[in-house]
DRENNU-114108 format. One record per residue (C-alpha): residue in three letters; x, y, z. Coordinates in steps of 0.2 Angstrom, whole numbers, plus 5000, padded with zeros to 4 digits. Example, Ala and Ser with C-alpha at 12.3 -4.5 7.8 and 13.67 -1.06 7.14 Angstrom:
! residues 2
("ALA"; (5062; 4978; 5039))
("SER"; (5068; 4995; 5036))
//
This chain:
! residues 221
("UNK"; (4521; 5560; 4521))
("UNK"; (4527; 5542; 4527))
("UNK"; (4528; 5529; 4512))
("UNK"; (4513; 5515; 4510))
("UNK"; (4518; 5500; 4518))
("UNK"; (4519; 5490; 4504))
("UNK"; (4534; 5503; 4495))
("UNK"; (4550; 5501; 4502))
("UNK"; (4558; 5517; 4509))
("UNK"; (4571; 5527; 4495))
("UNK"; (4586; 5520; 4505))
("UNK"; (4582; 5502; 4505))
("UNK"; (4581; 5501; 4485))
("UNK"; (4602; 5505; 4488))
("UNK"; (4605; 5496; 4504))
("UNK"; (4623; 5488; 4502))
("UNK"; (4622; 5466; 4504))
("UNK"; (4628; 5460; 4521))
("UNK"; (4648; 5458; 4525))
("UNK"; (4648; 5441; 4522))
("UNK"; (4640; 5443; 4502))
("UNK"; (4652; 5458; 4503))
("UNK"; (4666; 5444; 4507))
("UNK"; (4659; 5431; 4492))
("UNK"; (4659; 5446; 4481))
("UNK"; (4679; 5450; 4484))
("UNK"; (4683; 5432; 4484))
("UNK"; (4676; 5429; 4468))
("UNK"; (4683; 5445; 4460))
("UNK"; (4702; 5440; 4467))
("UNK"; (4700; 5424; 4461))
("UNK"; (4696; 5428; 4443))
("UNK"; (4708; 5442; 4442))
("UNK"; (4724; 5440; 4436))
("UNK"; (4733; 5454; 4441))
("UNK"; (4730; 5461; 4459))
("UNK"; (4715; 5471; 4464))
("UNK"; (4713; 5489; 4472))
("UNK"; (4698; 5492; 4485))
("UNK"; (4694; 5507; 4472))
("UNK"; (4694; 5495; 4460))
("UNK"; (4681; 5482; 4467))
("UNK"; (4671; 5495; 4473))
("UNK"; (4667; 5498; 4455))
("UNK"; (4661; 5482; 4453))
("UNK"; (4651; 5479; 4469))
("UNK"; (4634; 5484; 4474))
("UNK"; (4635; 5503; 4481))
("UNK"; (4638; 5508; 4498))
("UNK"; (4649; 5492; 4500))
("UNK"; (4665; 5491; 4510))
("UNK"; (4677; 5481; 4499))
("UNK"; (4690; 5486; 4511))
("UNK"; (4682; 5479; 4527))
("UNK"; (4678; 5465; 4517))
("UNK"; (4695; 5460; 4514))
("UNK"; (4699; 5463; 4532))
("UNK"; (4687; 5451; 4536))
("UNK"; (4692; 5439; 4522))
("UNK"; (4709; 5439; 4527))
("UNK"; (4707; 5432; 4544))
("UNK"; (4697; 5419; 4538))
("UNK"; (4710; 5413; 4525))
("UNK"; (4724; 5412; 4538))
("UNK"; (4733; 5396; 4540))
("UNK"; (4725; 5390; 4522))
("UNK"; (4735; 5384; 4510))
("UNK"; (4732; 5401; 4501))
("UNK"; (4731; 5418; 4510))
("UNK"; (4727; 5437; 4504))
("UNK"; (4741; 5446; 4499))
("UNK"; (4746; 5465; 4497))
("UNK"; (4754; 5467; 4482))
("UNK"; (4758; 5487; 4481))
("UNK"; (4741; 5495; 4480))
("UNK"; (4731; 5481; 4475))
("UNK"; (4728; 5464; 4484))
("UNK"; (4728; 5447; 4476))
("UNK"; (4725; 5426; 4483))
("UNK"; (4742; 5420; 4482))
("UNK"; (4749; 5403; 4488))
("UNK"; (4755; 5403; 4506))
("UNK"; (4771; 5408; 4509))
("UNK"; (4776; 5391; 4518))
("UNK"; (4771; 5381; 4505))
("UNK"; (4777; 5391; 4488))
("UNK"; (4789; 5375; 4489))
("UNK"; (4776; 5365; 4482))
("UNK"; (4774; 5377; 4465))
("UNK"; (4793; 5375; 4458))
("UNK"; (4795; 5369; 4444))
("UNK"; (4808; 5353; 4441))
("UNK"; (4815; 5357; 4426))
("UNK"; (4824; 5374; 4420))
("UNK"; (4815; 5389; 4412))
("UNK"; (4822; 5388; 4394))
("UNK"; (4827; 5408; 4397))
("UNK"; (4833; 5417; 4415))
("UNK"; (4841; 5432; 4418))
("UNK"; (4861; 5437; 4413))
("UNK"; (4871; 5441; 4427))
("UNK"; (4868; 5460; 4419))
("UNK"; (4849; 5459; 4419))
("UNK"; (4852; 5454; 4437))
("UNK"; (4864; 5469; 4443))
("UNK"; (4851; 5482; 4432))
("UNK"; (4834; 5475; 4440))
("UNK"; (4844; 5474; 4457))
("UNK"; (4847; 5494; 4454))
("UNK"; (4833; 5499; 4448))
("UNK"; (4824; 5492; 4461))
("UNK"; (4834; 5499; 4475))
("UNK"; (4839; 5514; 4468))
("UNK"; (4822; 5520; 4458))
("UNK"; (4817; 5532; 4450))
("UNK"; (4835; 5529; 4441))
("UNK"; (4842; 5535; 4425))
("UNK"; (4852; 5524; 4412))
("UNK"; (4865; 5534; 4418))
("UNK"; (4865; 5533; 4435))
("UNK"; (4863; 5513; 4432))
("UNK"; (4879; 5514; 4421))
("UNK"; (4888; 5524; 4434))
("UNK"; (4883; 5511; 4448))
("UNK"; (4890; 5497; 4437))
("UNK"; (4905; 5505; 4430))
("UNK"; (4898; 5498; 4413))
("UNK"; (4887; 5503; 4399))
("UNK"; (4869; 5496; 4399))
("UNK"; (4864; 5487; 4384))
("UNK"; (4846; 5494; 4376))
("UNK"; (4842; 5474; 4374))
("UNK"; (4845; 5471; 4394))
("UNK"; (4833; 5486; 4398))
("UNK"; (4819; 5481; 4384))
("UNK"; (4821; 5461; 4393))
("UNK"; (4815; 5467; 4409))
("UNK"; (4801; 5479; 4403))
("UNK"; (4795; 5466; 4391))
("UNK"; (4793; 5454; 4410))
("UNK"; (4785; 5469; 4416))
("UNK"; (4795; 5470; 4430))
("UNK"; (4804; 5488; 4424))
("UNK"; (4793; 5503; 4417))
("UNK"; (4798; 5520; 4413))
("UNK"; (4795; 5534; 4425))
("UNK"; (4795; 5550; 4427))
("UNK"; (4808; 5562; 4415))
("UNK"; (4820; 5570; 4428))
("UNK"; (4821; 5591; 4427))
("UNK"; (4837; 5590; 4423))
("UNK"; (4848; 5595; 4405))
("UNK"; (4842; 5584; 4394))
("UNK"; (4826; 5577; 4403))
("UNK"; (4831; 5558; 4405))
("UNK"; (4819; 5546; 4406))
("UNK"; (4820; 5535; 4423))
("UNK"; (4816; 5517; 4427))
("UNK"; (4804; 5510; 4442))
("UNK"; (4798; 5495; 4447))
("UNK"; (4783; 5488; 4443))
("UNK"; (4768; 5480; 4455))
("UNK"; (4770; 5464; 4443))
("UNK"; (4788; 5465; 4449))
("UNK"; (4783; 5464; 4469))
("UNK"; (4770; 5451; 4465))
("UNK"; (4781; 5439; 4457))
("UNK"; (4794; 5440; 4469))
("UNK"; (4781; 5441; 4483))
("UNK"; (4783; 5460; 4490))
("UNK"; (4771; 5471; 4499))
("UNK"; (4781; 5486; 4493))
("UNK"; (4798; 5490; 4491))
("UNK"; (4804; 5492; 4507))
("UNK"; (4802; 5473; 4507))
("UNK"; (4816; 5469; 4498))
("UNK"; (4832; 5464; 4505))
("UNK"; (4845; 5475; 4513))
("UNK"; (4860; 5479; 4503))
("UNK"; (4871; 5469; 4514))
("UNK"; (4862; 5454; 4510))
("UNK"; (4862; 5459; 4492))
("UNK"; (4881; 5461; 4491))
("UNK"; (4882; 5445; 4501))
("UNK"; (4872; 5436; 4488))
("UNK"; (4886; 5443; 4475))
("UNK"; (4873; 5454; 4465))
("UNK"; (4881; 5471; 4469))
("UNK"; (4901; 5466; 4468))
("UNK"; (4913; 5477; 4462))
("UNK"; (4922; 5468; 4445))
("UNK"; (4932; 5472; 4430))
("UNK"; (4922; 5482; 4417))
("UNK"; (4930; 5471; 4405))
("UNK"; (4920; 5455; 4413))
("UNK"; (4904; 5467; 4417))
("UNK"; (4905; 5470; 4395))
("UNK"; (4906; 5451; 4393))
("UNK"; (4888; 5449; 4404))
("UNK"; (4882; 5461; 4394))
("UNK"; (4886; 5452; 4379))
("UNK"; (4879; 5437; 4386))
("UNK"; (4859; 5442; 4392))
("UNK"; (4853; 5426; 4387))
("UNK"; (4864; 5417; 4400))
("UNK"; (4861; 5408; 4416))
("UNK"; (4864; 5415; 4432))
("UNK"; (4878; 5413; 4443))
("UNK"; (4876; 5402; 4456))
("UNK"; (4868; 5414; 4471))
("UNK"; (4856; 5424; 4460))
("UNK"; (4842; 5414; 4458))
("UNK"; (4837; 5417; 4474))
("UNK"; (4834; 5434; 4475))
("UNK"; (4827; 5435; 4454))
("UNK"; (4828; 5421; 4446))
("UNK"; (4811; 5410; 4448))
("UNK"; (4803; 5423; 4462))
("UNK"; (4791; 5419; 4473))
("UNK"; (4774; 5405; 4470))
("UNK"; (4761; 5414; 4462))
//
Protein backbone atom coordinates (compact mmCIF):
# COMPACT_ATOMS: atom_id res chain seq x y z
CA UNK A 1 0.00 0.00 0.00
CA UNK A 2 1.56 3.36 -1.24
CA UNK A 3 2.37 5.96 1.70
CA UNK A 4 -0.19 9.12 2.17
CA UNK A 5 0.93 11.92 0.45
CA UNK A 6 1.70 13.96 3.07
CA UNK A 7 4.31 11.02 4.74
CA UNK A 8 7.50 10.98 3.12
CA UNK A 9 8.66 7.64 1.74
CA UNK A 10 11.17 5.46 4.47
CA UNK A 11 14.09 6.43 2.26
CA UNK A 12 13.78 10.12 2.23
CA UNK A 13 13.94 10.31 6.27
CA UNK A 14 17.86 9.05 5.36
CA UNK A 15 18.49 10.71 2.11
CA UNK A 16 22.37 11.71 2.14
CA UNK A 17 22.64 16.11 1.72
CA UNK A 18 23.69 17.10 -1.81
CA UNK A 19 27.63 17.00 -2.91
CA UNK A 20 28.16 20.48 -2.27
CA UNK A 21 26.67 20.27 1.65
CA UNK A 22 28.80 17.03 1.48
CA UNK A 23 31.84 19.44 0.32
CA UNK A 24 31.04 22.30 3.48
CA UNK A 25 30.81 19.23 5.72
CA UNK A 26 34.49 17.99 4.89
CA UNK A 27 35.70 21.49 4.67
CA UNK A 28 34.61 22.34 7.99
CA UNK A 29 35.81 18.91 9.57
CA UNK A 30 39.65 19.57 7.90
CA UNK A 31 39.67 22.74 9.14
CA UNK A 32 39.07 22.13 12.63
CA UNK A 33 41.15 19.05 12.78
CA UNK A 34 44.34 19.07 13.92
CA UNK A 35 45.68 16.05 12.71
CA UNK A 36 44.76 14.60 9.23
CA UNK A 37 41.42 13.03 8.60
CA UNK A 38 40.61 9.54 7.10
CA UNK A 39 37.24 9.13 4.58
CA UNK A 40 36.24 6.40 7.46
CA UNK A 41 36.76 8.89 9.74
CA UNK A 42 34.43 11.76 8.38
CA UNK A 43 31.97 9.34 7.46
CA UNK A 44 31.47 8.88 11.12
CA UNK A 45 30.72 12.26 11.50
CA UNK A 46 28.48 13.04 8.38
CA UNK A 47 24.99 12.42 7.70
CA UNK A 48 24.60 8.54 6.38
CA UNK A 49 24.78 7.53 2.92
CA UNK A 50 27.38 10.41 2.33
CA UNK A 51 30.45 10.23 -0.02
CA UNK A 52 33.21 11.93 2.09
CA UNK A 53 35.41 10.59 -0.56
CA UNK A 54 33.93 12.12 -3.62
CA UNK A 55 33.60 14.86 -1.72
CA UNK A 56 37.11 15.45 -1.21
CA UNK A 57 37.50 14.82 -4.83
CA UNK A 58 35.49 17.54 -5.59
CA UNK A 59 36.96 19.70 -2.89
CA UNK A 60 40.20 19.39 -4.11
CA UNK A 61 39.70 20.73 -7.64
CA UNK A 62 38.24 23.62 -6.21
CA UNK A 63 41.08 24.37 -3.98
CA UNK A 64 43.72 24.20 -6.76
CA UNK A 65 45.73 27.19 -7.31
CA UNK A 66 44.55 28.64 -3.70
CA UNK A 67 46.87 29.57 -1.46
CA UNK A 68 45.99 26.37 0.53
CA UNK A 69 45.37 22.96 -1.20
CA UNK A 70 44.18 19.41 0.15
CA UNK A 71 46.70 17.14 1.01
CA UNK A 72 47.34 13.35 1.48
CA UNK A 73 48.93 12.77 4.41
CA UNK A 74 49.42 8.81 4.61
CA UNK A 75 45.89 7.59 5.10
CA UNK A 76 44.22 10.68 6.09
CA UNK A 77 43.94 14.13 4.24
CA UNK A 78 44.45 17.37 5.87
CA UNK A 79 44.17 21.61 4.28
CA UNK A 80 47.71 22.42 4.33
CA UNK A 81 49.56 25.66 2.87
CA UNK A 82 50.44 25.41 -0.77
CA UNK A 83 53.48 23.96 -1.45
CA UNK A 84 54.73 27.30 -3.44
CA UNK A 85 54.12 29.39 -0.81
CA UNK A 86 55.29 27.29 2.49
CA UNK A 87 58.02 30.27 2.02
CA UNK A 88 55.90 32.58 3.53
CA UNK A 89 55.44 30.20 7.03
CA UNK A 90 59.33 30.23 8.16
CA UNK A 91 60.06 31.36 10.86
CA UNK A 92 63.07 34.15 11.26
CA UNK A 93 64.58 33.40 14.22
CA UNK A 94 66.01 29.68 15.44
CA UNK A 95 63.94 27.02 17.19
CA UNK A 96 65.65 27.04 20.60
CA UNK A 97 65.95 22.98 20.08
CA UNK A 98 66.85 20.93 16.53
CA UNK A 99 67.98 17.83 15.92
CA UNK A 100 71.87 16.38 16.54
CA UNK A 101 73.53 15.18 13.82
CA UNK A 102 72.52 11.61 15.46
CA UNK A 103 68.84 12.28 15.78
CA UNK A 104 69.31 13.20 12.13
CA UNK A 105 71.36 9.79 10.80
CA UNK A 106 68.62 7.68 13.15
CA UNK A 107 65.23 9.46 11.83
CA UNK A 108 67.10 9.36 8.26
CA UNK A 109 67.24 5.25 8.85
CA UNK A 110 64.38 4.69 10.25
CA UNK A 111 62.62 6.13 7.72
CA UNK A 112 64.14 4.53 5.02
CA UNK A 113 64.83 1.40 6.40
CA UNK A 114 61.49 0.71 8.66
CA UNK A 115 60.43 -1.58 10.39
CA UNK A 116 64.03 -1.43 11.81
CA UNK A 117 65.53 -2.61 15.02
CA UNK A 118 67.89 -0.77 17.34
CA UNK A 119 70.30 -3.01 16.01
CA UNK A 120 69.96 -2.85 12.64
CA UNK A 121 70.12 1.23 13.29
CA UNK A 122 73.54 0.61 15.25
CA UNK A 123 74.78 -1.64 12.56
CA UNK A 124 73.88 1.05 9.79
CA UNK A 125 75.74 3.65 11.80
CA UNK A 126 78.71 1.75 13.03
CA UNK A 127 77.75 3.30 16.49
CA UNK A 128 75.62 2.60 19.38
CA UNK A 129 72.12 4.49 19.61
CA UNK A 130 71.58 6.51 22.61
CA UNK A 131 67.97 5.61 24.53
CA UNK A 132 67.64 9.62 24.86
CA UNK A 133 68.02 10.05 20.75
CA UNK A 134 65.41 7.44 20.33
CA UNK A 135 62.89 8.75 23.24
CA UNK A 136 63.66 12.67 21.28
CA UNK A 137 62.03 11.55 18.13
CA UNK A 138 59.00 9.58 19.54
CA UNK A 139 58.45 12.24 22.05
CA UNK A 140 58.11 14.57 18.17
CA UNK A 141 55.89 11.84 17.09
CA UNK A 142 57.86 11.44 14.25
CA UNK A 143 59.18 7.60 15.45
CA UNK A 144 56.71 4.97 17.10
CA UNK A 145 57.31 1.48 17.95
CA UNK A 146 56.19 -1.23 15.65
CA UNK A 147 55.91 -4.52 15.32
CA UNK A 148 58.24 -7.06 17.58
CA UNK A 149 60.34 -9.12 14.93
CA UNK A 150 60.02 -13.31 15.23
CA UNK A 151 63.33 -13.37 15.80
CA UNK A 152 65.50 -14.67 19.13
CA UNK A 153 64.80 -12.21 21.44
CA UNK A 154 61.73 -10.60 19.73
CA UNK A 155 63.18 -6.80 19.22
CA UNK A 156 60.89 -4.14 19.08
CA UNK A 157 61.19 -2.19 15.67
CA UNK A 158 60.72 1.56 14.86
CA UNK A 159 58.36 3.11 11.94
CA UNK A 160 57.59 6.36 10.94
CA UNK A 161 54.70 8.07 11.91
CA UNK A 162 51.78 9.96 9.65
CA UNK A 163 52.89 13.20 12.00
CA UNK A 164 56.35 12.55 10.45
CA UNK A 165 55.09 12.80 6.64
CA UNK A 166 52.78 15.69 7.41
CA UNK A 167 55.44 17.72 8.88
CA UNK A 168 57.69 17.17 6.27
CA UNK A 169 54.98 17.21 3.69
CA UNK A 170 54.90 13.45 2.44
CA UNK A 171 52.10 11.58 0.89
CA UNK A 172 53.73 8.24 2.02
CA UNK A 173 57.08 7.07 2.20
CA UNK A 174 57.97 6.58 -1.07
CA UNK A 175 58.10 10.27 -1.19
CA UNK A 176 61.04 10.77 0.39
CA UNK A 177 64.24 11.34 -1.26
CA UNK A 178 66.41 8.87 -2.81
CA UNK A 179 69.54 7.69 -1.06
CA UNK A 180 71.81 9.40 -3.42
CA UNK A 181 70.44 12.60 -2.73
CA UNK A 182 70.45 11.75 0.94
CA UNK A 183 74.26 10.73 1.01
CA UNK A 184 74.68 13.95 -1.23
CA UNK A 185 73.16 16.01 1.52
CA UNK A 186 75.90 14.31 4.02
CA UNK A 187 73.05 12.59 6.25
CA UNK A 188 74.32 8.90 5.35
CA UNK A 189 78.28 9.48 5.36
CA UNK A 190 80.63 6.87 6.45
CA UNK A 191 82.83 8.62 9.61
CA UNK A 192 84.80 7.58 12.52
CA UNK A 193 82.90 5.96 15.32
CA UNK A 194 84.73 8.00 17.59
CA UNK A 195 83.21 11.26 16.06
CA UNK A 196 79.70 9.39 15.50
CA UNK A 197 79.99 8.75 19.76
CA UNK A 198 80.65 12.58 20.04
CA UNK A 199 77.00 13.42 18.23
CA UNK A 200 75.63 11.12 20.35
CA UNK A 201 76.86 12.83 23.26
CA UNK A 202 75.73 15.98 21.74
CA UNK A 203 71.65 15.55 20.88
CA UNK A 204 70.92 18.87 21.92
CA UNK A 205 73.03 20.34 19.08
CA UNK A 206 72.52 22.05 15.94
CA UNK A 207 72.77 20.56 12.61
CA UNK A 208 75.40 20.60 10.26
CA UNK A 209 75.12 22.88 7.74
CA UNK A 210 72.98 20.55 4.93
CA UNK A 211 70.54 18.83 7.28
CA UNK A 212 68.09 21.32 7.80
CA UNK A 213 66.78 20.79 4.61
CA UNK A 214 65.84 17.38 4.58
CA UNK A 215 64.70 17.39 8.83
CA UNK A 216 65.37 20.27 10.31
CA UNK A 217 62.24 22.90 10.24
CA UNK A 218 60.12 20.42 7.54
CA UNK A 219 57.58 21.53 5.41
CA UNK A 220 54.61 24.57 6.19
CA UNK A 221 51.88 23.24 8.07
Amino acid sequence: MPPAPDEPEDGALFAAPPLSEQERMVEALLFASAAPMTTREMAERMPHGSDPAEALARLRKRYEGRGVELRRVGQGWAIRTAADLAFLMRREQSEARRLSRAAVETLAIIAYHQPVTRAEIEEIRGVSVSRGTVDMLIELEWVRLGRRRMTPGRPVTFVTTDGFLDHFGLESPRDLPGVKELRDAGLLDNRGAAAEAEDEEEDDGPPEEGQEDMFGDGGAR
